[in-house]
Biopython code that builds the backbone (N, CA, C, O; Angstrom):
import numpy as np
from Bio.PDB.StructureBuilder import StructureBuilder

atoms = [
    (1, "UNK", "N", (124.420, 48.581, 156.643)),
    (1, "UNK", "CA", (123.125, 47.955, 156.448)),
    (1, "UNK", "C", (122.248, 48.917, 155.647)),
    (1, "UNK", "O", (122.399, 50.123, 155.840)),
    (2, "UNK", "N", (121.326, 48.473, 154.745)),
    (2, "UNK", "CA", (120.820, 49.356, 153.640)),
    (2, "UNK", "C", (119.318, 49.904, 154.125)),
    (2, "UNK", "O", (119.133, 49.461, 155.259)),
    (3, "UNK", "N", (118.533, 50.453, 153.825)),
    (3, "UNK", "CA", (117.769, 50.782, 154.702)),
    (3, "UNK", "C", (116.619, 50.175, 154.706)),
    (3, "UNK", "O", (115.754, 50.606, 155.469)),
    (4, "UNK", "N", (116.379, 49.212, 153.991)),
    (4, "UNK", "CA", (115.078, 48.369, 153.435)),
    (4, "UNK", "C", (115.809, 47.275, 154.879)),
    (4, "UNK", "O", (114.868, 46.716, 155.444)),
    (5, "UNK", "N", (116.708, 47.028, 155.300)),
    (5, "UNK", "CA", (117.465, 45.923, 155.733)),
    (5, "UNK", "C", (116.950, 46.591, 157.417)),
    (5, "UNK", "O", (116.325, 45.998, 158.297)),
    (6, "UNK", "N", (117.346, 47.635, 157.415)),
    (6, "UNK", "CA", (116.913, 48.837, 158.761)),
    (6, "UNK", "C", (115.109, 48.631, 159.082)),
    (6, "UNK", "O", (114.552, 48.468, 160.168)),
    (7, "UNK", "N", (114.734, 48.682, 158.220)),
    (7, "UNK", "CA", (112.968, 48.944, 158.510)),
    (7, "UNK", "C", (112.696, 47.751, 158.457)),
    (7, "UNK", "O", (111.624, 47.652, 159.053)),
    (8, "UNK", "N", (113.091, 46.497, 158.011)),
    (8, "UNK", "CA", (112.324, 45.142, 158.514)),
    (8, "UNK", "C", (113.177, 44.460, 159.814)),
    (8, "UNK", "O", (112.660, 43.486, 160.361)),
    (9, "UNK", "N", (114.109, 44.821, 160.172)),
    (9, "UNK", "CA", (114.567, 44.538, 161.410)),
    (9, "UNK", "C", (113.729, 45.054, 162.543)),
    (9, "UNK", "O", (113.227, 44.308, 163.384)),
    (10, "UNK", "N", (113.555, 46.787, 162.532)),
    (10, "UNK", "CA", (113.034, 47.189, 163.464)),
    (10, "UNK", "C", (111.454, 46.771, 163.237)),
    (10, "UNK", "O", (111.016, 46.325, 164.297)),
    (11, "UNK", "N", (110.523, 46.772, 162.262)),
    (11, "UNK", "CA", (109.351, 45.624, 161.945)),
    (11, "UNK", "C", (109.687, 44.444, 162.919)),
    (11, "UNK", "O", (109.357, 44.405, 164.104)),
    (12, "UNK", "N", (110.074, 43.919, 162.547)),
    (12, "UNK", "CA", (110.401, 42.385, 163.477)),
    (12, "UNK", "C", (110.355, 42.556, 164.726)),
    (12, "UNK", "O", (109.474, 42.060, 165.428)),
    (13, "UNK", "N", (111.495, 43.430, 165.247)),
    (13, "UNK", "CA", (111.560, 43.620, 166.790)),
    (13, "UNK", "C", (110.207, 44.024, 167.179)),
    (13, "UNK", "O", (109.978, 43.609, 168.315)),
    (14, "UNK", "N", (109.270, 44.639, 166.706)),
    (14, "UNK", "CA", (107.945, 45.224, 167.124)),
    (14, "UNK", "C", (107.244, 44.459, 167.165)),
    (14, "UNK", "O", (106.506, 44.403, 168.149)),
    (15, "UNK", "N", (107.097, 43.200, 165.791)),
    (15, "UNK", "CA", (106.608, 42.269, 166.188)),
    (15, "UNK", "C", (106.846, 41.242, 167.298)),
    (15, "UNK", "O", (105.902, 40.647, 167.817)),
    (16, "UNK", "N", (108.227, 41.024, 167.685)),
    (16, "UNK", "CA", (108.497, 40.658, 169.025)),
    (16, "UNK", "C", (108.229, 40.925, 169.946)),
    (16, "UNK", "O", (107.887, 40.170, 170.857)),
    (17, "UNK", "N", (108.344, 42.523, 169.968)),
    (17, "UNK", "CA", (107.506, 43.208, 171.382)),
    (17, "UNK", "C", (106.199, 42.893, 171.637)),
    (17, "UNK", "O", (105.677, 42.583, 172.708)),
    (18, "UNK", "N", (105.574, 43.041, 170.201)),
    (18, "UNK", "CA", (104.078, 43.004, 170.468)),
    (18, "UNK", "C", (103.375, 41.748, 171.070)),
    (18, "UNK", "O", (102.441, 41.587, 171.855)),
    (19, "UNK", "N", (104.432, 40.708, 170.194)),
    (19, "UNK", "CA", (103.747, 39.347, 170.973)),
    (19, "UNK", "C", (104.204, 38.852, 172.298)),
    (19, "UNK", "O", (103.558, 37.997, 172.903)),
    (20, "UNK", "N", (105.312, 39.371, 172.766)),
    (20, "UNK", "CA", (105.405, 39.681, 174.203)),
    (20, "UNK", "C", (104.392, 39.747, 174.971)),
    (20, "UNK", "O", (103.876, 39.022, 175.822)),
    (21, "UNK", "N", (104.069, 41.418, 174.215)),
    (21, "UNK", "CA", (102.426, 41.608, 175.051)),
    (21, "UNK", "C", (101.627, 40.960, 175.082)),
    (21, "UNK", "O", (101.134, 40.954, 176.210)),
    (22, "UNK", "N", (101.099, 40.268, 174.352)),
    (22, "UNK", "CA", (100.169, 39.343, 173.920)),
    (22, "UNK", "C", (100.286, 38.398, 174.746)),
    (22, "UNK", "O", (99.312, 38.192, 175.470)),
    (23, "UNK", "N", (101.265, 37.695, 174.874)),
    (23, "UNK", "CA", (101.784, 37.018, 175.593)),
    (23, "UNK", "C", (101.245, 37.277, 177.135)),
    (23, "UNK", "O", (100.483, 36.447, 177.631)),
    (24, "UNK", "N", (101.678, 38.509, 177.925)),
    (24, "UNK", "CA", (101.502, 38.910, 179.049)),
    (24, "UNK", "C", (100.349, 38.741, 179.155)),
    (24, "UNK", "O", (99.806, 37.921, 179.895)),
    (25, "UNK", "N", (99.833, 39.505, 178.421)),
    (25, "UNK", "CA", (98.516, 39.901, 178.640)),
    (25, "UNK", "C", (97.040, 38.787, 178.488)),
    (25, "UNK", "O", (95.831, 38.926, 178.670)),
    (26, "UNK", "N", (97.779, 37.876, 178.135)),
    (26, "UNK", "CA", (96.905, 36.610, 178.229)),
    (26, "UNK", "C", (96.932, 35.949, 179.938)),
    (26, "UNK", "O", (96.083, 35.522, 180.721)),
    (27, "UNK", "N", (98.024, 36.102, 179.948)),
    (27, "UNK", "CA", (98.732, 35.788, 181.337)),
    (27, "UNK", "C", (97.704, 36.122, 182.238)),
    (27, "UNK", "O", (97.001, 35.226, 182.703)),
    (28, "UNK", "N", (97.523, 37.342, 182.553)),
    (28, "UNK", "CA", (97.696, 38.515, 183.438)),
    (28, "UNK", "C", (96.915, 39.572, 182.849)),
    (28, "UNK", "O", (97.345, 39.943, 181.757)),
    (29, "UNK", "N", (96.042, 40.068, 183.207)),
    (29, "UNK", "CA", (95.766, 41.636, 182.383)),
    (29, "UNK", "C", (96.372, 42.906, 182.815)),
    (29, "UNK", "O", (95.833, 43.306, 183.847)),
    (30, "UNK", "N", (97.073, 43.485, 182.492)),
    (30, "UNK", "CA", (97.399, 45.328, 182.864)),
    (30, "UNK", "C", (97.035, 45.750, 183.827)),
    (30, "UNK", "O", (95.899, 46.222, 183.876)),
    (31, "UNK", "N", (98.056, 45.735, 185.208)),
    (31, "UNK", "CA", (97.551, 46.026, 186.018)),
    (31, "UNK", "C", (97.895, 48.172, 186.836)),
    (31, "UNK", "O", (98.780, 48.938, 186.453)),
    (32, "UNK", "N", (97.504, 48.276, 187.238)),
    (32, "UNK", "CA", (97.867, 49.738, 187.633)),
    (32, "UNK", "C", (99.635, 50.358, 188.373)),
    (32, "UNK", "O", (100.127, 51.482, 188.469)),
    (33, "UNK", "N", (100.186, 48.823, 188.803)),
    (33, "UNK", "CA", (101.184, 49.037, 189.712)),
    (33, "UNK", "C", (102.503, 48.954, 188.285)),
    (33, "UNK", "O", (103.700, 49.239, 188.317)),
    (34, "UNK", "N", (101.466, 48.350, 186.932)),
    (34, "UNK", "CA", (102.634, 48.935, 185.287)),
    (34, "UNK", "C", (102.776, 49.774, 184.954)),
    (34, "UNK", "O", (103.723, 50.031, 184.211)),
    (35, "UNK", "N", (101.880, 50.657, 185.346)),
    (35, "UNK", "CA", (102.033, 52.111, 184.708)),
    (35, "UNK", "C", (103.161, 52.291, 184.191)),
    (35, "UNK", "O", (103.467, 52.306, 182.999)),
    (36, "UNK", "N", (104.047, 52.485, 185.469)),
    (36, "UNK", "CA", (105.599, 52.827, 185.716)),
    (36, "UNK", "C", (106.290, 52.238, 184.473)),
    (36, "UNK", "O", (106.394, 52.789, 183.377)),
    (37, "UNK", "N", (106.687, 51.176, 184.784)),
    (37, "UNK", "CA", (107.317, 50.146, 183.751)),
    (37, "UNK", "C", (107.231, 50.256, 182.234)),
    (37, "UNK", "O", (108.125, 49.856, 181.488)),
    (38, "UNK", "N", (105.947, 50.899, 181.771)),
    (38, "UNK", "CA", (105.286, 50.611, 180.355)),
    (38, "UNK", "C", (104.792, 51.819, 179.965)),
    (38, "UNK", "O", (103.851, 52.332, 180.571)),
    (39, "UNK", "N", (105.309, 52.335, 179.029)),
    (39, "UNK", "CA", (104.412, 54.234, 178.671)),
    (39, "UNK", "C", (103.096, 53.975, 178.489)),
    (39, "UNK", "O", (102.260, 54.436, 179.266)),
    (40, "UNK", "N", (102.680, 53.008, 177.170)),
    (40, "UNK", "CA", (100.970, 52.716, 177.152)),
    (40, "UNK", "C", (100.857, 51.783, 178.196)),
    (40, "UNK", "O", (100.275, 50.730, 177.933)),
    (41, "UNK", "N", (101.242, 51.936, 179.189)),
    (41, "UNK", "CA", (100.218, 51.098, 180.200)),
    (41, "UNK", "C", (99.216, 51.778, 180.669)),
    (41, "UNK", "O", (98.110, 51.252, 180.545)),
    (42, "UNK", "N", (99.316, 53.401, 181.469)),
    (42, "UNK", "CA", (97.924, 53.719, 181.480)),
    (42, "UNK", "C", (96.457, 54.014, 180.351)),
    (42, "UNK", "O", (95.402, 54.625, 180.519)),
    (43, "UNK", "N", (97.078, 53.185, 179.104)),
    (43, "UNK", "CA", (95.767, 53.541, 178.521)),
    (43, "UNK", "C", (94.934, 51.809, 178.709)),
    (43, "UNK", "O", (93.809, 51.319, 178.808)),
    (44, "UNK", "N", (96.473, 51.373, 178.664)),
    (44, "UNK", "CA", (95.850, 49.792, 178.628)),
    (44, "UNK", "C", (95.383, 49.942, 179.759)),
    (44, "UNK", "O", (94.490, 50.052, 178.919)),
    (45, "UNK", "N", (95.003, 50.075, 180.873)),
    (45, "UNK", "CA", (94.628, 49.725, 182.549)),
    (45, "UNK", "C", (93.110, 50.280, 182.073)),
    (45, "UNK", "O", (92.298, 49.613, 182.715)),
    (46, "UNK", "N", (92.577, 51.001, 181.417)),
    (46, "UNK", "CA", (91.138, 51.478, 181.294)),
    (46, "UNK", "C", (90.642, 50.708, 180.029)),
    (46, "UNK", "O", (89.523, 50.847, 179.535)),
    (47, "UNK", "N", (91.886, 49.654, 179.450)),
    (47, "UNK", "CA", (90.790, 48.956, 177.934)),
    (47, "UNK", "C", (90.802, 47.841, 178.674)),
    (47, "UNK", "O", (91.626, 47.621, 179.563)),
    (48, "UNK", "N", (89.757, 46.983, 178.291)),
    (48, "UNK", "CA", (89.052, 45.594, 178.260)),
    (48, "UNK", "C", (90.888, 44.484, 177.348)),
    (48, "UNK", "O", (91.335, 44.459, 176.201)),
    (49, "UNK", "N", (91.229, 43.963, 178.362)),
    (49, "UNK", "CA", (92.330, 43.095, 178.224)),
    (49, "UNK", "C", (91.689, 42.210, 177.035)),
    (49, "UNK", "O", (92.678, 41.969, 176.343)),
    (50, "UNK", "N", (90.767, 41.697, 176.518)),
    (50, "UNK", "CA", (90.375, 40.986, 174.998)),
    (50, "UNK", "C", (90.116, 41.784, 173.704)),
    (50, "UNK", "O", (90.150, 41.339, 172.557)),
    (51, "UNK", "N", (89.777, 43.401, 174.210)),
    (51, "UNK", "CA", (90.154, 44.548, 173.190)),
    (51, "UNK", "C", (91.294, 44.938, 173.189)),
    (51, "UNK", "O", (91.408, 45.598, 172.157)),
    (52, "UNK", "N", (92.466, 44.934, 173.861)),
    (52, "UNK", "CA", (93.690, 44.937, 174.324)),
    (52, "UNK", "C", (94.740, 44.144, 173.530)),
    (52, "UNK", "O", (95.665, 44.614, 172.868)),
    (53, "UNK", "N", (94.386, 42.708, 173.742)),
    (53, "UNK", "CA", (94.628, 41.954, 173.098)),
    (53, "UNK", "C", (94.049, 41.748, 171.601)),
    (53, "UNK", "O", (94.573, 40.811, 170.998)),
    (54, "UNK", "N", (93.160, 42.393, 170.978)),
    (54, "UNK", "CA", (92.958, 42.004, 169.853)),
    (54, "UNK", "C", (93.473, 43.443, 168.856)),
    (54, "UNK", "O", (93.503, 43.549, 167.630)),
    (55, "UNK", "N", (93.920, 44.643, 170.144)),
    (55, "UNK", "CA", (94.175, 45.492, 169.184)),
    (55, "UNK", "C", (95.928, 45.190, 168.642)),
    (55, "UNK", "O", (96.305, 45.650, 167.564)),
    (56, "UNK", "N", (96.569, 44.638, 169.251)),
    (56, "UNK", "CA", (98.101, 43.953, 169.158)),
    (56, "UNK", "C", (98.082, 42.954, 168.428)),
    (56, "UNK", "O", (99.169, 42.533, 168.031)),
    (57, "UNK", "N", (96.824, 42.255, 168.018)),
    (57, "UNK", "CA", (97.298, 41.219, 167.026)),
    (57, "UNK", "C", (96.693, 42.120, 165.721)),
    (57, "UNK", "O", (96.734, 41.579, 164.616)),
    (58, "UNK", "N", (96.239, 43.228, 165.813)),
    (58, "UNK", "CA", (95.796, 43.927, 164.749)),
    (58, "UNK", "C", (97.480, 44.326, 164.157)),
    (58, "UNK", "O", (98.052, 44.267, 163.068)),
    (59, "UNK", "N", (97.809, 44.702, 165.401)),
    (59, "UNK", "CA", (99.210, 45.289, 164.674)),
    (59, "UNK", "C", (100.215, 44.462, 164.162)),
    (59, "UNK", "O", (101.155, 44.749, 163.420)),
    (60, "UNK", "N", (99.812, 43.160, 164.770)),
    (60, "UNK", "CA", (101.087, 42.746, 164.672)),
    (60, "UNK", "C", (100.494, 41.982, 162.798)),
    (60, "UNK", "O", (101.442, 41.891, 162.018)),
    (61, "UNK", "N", (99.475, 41.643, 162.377)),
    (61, "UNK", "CA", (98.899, 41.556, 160.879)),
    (61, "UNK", "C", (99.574, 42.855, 160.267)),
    (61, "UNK", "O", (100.399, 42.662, 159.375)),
    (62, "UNK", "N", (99.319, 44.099, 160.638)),
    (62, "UNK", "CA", (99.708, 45.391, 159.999)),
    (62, "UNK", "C", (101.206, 45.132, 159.812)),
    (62, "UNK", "O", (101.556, 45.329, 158.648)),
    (63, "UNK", "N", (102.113, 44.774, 160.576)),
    (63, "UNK", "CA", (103.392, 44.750, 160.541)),
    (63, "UNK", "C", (104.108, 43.900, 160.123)),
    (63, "UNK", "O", (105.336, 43.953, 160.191)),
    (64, "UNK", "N", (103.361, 42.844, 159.549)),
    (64, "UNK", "CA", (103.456, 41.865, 159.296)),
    (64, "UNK", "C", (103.409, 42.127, 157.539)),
    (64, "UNK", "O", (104.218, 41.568, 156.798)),
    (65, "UNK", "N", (102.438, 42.968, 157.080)),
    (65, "UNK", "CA", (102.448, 43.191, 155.734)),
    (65, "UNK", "C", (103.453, 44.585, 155.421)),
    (65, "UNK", "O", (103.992, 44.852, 154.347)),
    (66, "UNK", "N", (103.511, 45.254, 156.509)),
    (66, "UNK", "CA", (104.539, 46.325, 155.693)),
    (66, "UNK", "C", (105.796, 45.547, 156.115)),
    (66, "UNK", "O", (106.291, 46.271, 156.979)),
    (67, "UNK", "N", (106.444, 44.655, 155.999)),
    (67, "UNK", "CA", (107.346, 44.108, 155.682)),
    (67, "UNK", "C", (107.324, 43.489, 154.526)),
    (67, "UNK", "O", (108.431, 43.210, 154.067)),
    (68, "UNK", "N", (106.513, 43.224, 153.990)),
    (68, "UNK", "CA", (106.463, 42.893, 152.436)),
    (68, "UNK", "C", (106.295, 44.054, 151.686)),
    (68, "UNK", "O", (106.956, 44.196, 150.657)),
    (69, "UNK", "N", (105.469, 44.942, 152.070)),
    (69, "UNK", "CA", (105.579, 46.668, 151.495)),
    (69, "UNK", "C", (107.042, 46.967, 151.476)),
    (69, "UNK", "O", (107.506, 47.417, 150.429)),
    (70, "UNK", "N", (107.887, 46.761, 152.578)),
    (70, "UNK", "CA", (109.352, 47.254, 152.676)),
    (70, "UNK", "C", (110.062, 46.374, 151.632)),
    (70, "UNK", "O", (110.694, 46.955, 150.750)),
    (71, "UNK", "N", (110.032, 45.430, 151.641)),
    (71, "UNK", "CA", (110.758, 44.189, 150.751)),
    (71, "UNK", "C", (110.562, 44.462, 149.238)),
    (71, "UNK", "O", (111.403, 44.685, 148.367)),
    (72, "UNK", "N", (109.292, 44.385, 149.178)),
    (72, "UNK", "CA", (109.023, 45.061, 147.741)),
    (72, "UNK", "C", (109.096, 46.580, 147.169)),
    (72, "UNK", "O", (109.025, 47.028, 146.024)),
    (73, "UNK", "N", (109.271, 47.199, 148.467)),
    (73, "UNK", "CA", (109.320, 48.806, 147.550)),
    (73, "UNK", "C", (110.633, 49.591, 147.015)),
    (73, "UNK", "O", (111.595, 49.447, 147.769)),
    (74, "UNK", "N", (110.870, 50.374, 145.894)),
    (74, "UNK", "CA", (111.807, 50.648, 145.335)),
    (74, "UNK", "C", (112.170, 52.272, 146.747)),
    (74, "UNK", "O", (111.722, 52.434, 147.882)),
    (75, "UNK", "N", (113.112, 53.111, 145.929)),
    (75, "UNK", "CA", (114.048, 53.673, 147.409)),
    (75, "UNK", "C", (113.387, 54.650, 147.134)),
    (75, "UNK", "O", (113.779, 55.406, 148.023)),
    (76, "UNK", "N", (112.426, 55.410, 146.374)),
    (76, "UNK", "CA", (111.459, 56.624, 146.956)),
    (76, "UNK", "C", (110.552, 56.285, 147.839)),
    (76, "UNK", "O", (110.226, 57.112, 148.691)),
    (77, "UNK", "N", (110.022, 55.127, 147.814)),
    (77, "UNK", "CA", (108.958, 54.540, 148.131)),
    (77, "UNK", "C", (109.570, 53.957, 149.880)),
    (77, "UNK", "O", (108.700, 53.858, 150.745)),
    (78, "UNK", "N", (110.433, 53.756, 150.102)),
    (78, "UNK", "CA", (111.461, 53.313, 151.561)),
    (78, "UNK", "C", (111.177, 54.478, 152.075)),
    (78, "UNK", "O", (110.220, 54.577, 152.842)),
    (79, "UNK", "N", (111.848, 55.415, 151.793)),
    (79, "UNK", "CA", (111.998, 57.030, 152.008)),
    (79, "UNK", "C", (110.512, 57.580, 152.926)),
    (79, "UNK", "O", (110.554, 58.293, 153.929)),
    (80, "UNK", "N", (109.199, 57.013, 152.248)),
    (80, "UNK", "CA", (108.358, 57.427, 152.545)),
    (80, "UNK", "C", (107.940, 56.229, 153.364)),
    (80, "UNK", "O", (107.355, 56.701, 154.339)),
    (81, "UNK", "N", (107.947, 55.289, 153.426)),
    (81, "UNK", "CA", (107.861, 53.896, 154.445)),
    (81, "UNK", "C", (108.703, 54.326, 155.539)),
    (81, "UNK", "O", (108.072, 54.169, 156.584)),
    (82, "UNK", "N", (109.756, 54.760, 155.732)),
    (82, "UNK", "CA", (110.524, 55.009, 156.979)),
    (82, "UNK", "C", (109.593, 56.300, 157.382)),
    (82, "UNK", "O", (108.956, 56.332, 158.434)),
    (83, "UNK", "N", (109.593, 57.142, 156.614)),
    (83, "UNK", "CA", (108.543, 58.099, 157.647)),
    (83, "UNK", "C", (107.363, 57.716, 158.457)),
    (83, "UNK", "O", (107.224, 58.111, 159.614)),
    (84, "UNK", "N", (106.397, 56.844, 157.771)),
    (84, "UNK", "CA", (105.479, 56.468, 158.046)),
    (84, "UNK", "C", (105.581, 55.154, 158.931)),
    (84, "UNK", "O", (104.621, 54.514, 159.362)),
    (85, "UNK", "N", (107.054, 54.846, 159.139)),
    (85, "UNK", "CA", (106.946, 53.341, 160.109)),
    (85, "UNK", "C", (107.402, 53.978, 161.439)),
    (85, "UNK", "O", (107.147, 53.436, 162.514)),
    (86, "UNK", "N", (108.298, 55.514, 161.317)),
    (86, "UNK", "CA", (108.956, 55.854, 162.532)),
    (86, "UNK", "C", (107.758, 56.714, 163.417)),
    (86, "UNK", "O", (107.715, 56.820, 164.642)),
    (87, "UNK", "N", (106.857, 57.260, 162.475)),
    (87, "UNK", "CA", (105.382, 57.639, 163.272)),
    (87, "UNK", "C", (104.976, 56.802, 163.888)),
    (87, "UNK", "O", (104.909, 56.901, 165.114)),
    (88, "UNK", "N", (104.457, 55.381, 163.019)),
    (88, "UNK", "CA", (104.013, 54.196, 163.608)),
    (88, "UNK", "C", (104.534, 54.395, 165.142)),
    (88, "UNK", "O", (103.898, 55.114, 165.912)),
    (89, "UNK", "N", (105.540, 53.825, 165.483)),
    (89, "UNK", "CA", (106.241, 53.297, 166.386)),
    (89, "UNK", "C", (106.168, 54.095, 167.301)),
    (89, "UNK", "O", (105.956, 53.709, 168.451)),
    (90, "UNK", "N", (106.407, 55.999, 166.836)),
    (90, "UNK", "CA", (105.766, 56.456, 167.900)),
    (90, "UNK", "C", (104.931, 56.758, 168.860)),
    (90, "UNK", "O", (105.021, 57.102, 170.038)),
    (91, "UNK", "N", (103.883, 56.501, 167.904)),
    (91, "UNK", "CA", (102.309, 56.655, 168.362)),
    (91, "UNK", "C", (101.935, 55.101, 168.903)),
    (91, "UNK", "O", (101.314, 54.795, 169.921)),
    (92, "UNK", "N", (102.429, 54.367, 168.040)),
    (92, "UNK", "CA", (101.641, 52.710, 167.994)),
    (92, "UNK", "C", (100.386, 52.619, 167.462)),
    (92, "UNK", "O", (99.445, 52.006, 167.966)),
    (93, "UNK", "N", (100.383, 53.157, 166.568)),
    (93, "UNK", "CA", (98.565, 53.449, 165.516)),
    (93, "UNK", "C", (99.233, 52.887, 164.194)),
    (93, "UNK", "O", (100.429, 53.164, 164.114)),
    (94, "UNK", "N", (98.847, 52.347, 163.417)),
    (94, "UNK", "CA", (99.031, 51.916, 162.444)),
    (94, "UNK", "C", (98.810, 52.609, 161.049)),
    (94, "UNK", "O", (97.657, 52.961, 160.800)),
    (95, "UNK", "N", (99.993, 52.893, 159.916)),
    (95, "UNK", "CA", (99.494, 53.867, 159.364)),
    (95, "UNK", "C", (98.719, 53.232, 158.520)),
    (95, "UNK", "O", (98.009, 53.863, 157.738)),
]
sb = StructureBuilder()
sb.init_structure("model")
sb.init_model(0)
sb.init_chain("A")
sb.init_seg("    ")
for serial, (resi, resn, name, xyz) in enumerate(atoms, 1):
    if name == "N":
        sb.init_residue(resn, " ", resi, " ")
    sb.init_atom(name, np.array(xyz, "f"), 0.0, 1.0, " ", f" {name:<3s}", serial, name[0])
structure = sb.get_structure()
């Protein structure tokens, strides 16, 4: 698999995750007994579940266009998109 093929897969899955959350979190808001379950759950348990929710559909717009950044960019330009998507993902901040 080529690597433009690599970075919009894992794009996608994030967007899956994210609307998961979204999902939940409409449900239900973040409760303290997730901590466990979820690494950002203790930051989510101190945000406002509609700032919560609006910061995940922020991302999921952001992730939504660097998949067209990925689609369209030539292989120096990947090179530096995979750096900047594998930060992403670590942090969950959008670059």
């Amino acid at each position: 698999m080529a690597l433009r093929e690599i970075l919009v897969k894992k794009l996608e899955y994030q967007i899956f995750a994210w609307q998961k959350e979204i999902d939940t979190a409409r449900k239900s808001p973040p409760q303290r007994t997730e901590a466990g379950k979820n690494p950002h759950a203790v930051a989510e348990i101190n945000e406002d579940p509609q700032s919560y929710i609006q910061r995940l559909e922020r991302n999921l717009k952001a992730a939504q266009k660097k998949i067209d950044e990925v689609e369209q960019a030539d292989e120096k330009r990947l090179l530096v998109l995979k750096k900047q998507l594998s930060d992403w993902m670590d942090s969950s901040t959008i670059p």
